[in-house]
C-alpha positions as CSV (number, residue, x, y, z in Angstrom):
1,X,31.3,-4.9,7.1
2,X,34.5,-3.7,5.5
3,X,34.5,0.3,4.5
4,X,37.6,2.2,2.9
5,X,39.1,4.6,4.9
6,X,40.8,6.4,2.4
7,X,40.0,10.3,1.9
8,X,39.4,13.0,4.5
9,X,36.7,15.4,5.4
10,X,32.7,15.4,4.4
11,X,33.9,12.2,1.9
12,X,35.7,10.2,4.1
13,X,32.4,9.5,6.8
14,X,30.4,6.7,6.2
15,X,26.7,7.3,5.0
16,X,25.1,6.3,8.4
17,X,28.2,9.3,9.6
18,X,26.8,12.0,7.3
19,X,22.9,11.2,8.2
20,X,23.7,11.5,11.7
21,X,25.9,14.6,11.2
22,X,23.0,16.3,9.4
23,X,20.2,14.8,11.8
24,X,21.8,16.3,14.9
25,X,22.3,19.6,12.7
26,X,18.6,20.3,12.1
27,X,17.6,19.2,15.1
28,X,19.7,22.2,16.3
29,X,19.0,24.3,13.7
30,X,15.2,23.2,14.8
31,X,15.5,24.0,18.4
32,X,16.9,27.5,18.0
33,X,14.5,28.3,15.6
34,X,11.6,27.0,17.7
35,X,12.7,28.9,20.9
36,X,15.4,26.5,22.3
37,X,12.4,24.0,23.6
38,X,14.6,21.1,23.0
39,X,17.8,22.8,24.0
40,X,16.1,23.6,27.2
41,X,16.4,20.0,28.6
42,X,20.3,20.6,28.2
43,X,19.6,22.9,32.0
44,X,17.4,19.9,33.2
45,X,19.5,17.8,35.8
46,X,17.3,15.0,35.5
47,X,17.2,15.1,31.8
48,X,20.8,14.9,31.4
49,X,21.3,11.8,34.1
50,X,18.5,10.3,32.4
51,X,20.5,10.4,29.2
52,X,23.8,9.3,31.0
53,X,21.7,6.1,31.8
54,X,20.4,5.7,28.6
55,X,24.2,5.6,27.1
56,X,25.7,3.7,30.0
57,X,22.5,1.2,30.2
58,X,19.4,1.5,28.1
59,X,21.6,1.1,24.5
60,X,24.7,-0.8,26.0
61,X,21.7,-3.5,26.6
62,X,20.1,-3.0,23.4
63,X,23.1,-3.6,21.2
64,X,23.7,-6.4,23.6
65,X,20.3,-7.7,23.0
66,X,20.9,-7.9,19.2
67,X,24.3,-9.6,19.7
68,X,23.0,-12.1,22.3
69,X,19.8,-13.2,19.9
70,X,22.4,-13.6,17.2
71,X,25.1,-15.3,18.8
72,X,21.6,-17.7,20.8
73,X,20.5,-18.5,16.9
74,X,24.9,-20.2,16.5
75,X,26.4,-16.7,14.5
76,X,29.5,-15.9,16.6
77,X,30.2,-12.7,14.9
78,X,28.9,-10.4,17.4
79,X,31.8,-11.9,19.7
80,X,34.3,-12.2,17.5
81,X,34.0,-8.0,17.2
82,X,33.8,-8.0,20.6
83,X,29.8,-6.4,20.8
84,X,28.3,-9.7,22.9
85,X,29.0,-6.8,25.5
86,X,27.2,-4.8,28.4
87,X,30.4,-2.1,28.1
88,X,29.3,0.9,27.0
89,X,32.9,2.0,25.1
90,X,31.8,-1.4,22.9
91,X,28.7,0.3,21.8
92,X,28.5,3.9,21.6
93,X,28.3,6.6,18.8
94,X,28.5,9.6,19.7
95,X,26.3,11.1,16.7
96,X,23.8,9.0,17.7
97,X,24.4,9.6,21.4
98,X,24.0,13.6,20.4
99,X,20.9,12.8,18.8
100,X,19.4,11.1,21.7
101,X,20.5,14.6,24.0
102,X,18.6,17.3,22.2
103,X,15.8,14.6,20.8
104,X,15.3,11.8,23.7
105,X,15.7,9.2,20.8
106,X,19.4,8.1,18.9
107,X,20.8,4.9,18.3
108,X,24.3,3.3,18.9
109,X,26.7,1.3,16.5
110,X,24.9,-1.5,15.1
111,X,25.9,-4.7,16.1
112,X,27.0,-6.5,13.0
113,X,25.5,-10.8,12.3
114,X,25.5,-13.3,9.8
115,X,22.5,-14.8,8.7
116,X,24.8,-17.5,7.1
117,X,25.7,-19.1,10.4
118,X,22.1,-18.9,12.5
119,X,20.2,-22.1,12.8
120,X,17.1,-21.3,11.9
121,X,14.9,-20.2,9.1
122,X,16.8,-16.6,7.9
123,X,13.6,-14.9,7.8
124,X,12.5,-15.9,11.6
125,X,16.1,-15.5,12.3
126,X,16.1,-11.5,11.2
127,X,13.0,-10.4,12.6
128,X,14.2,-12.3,15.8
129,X,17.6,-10.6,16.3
130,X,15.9,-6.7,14.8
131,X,13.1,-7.6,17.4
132,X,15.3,-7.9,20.3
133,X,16.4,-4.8,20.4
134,X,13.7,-2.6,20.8
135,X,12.2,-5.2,23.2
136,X,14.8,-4.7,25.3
137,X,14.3,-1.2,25.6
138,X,10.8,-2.0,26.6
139,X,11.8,-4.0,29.6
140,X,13.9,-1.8,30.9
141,X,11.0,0.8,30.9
142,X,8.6,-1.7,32.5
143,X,11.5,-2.3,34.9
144,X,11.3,1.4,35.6
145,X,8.0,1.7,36.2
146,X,7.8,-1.6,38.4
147,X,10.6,0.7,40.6
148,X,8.9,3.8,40.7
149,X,6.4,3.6,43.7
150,X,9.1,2.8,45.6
151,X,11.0,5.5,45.2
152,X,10.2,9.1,47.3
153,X,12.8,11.8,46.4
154,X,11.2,14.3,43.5
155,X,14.2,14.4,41.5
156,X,14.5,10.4,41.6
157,X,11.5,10.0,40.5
158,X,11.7,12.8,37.5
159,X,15.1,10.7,36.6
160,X,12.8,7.8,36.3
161,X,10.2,9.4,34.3
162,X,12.6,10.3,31.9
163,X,14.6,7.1,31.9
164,X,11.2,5.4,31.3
165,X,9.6,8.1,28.3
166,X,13.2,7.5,26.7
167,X,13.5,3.8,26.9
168,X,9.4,3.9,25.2
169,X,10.8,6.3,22.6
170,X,13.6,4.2,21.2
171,X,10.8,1.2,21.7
172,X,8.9,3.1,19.4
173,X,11.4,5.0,17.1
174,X,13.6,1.9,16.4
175,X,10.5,-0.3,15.0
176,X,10.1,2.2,12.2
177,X,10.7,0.6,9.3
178,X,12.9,2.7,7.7
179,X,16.9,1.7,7.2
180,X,18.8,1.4,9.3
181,X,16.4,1.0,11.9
182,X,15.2,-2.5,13.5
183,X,11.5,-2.0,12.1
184,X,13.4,-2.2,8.3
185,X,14.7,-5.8,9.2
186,X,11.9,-7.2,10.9
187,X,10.0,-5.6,7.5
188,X,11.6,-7.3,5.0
189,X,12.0,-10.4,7.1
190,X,7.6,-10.5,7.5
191,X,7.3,-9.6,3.6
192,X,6.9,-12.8,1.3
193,X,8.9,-13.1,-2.0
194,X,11.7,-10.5,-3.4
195,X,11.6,-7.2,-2.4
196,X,14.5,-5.6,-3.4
197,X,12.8,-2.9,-5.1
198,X,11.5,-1.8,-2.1
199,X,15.0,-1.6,-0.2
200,X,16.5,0.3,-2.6
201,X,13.4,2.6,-2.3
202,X,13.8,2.8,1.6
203,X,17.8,3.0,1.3
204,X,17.3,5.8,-1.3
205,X,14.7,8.3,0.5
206,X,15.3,6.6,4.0
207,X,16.9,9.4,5.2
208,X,14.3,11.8,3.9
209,X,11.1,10.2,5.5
210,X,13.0,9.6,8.5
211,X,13.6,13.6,8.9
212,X,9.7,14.0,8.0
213,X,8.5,11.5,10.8
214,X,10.9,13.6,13.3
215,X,9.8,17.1,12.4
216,X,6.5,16.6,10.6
217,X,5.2,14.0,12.2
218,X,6.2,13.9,15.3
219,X,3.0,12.4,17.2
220,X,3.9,8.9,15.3
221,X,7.0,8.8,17.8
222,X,5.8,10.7,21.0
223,X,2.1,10.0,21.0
224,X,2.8,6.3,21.1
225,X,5.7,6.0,23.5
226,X,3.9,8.7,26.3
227,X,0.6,6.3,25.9
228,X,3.0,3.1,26.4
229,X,5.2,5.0,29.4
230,X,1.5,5.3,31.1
231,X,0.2,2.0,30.1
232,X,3.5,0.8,32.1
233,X,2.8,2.9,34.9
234,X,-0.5,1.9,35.8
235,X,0.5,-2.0,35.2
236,X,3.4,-2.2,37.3
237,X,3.4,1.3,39.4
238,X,0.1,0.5,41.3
């Protein structure tokens, strides 16, 4: 996707730029007001090598996953920008990496397709490449789960925890289907006929209901990705 890059300052950032800038904001704005809960974890050693993980493996594979679906289904565009990648540098935004420090959920640049070029139906197609994503992220926290009983040193195993309640939360968070997030594509790829009323809907007040699910609603994120970390746990932690 082209963008100018004319102007400078608040003007010259791209929209997903400014949502992330002012996510990251109120979410410090949030943990200050709220007693520094979430500002806490920036003390917690296992928190924060959790999160190195995360950004060096848990999204690195996700962006990959999304790239490797599209360029599997005959679009080379992912690897002609140089995304059908496991490095990290490739992948990265560091709003989004911010974001997944003081929340335990972010995203990283999306990897960019075209449904021109894939072989299949464009429907199957999107939810296929949106869907690999967060599935990804959902194998790597049944992966950490299947490691865990073998592991005996506390601070391992409270590095795993986290590794594993992170990877459920961006299972979780990125299915929401809200742009720009995977659950939008896989949406509009499952809803029959036009529905372009709809996207310019979600694009429009996107942002908005995705700050209300974060603050106001908070269980719809959490509450699912804990029960799924446990679930995991018990299936392939014995």
């Amino acid at each position: 996707m082209y963008r100018d890059s004319g102007g400078r300052g608040w003007n010259a950032l791209s929209r997903g730029q400014q949502i992330a800038i002012g996510v990251v904001g109120i979410l410090v704005l949030y943990a200050l007001l709220s007693g520094g809960g979430s500002l806490g974890r920036l003390s917690n050693p296992s928190w924060l090598i959790a999160v190195a993980l995360i950004l060096i493996v848990a999204l690195p594979v996700h962006e990959m996953a999304h790239a490797a679906m599209a360029v599997q289904l005959g679009d080379p565009t992912p690897r002609m920008q140089g995304r059908y990648t496991l490095n990290p540098i490739a992948h990265i935004d560091p709003f989004g990496a911010l974001l997944l420090l003081f929340a335990g959920f972010g995203w990283a640049k999306p990897v960019q397709w075209n449904p021109n070029n894939i072989d299949v139906d464009v429907r199957v197609g999107t939810i296929l490449v949106a869907a690999a994503g967060p599935v990804s992220n959902l194998v790597l926290a049944a992966v950490g789960a299947f490691l865990f009983p073998f592991v005996d040193i506390p601070l391992l195993e409270r590095i795993l925890i986290a590794f594993i309640q992170i990877n459920t939360l961006l299972f979780v968070f990125n299915l929401i289907p809200i742009p720009p997030l995977d659950g939008s594509h896989i949406l509009f790829g499952i809803l029959p006929g036009d529905h372009l009323e709809l996207r310019l809907f979600l694009n429009r007040y996107g942002f908005l209901i995705l700050l209300a699910t974060i603050f106001l609603a908070g269980r719809i994120i959490w509450g699912p990705a804990n029960q799924i970390a446990v679930w995991l746990l018990r299936i392939f932690g014995g």
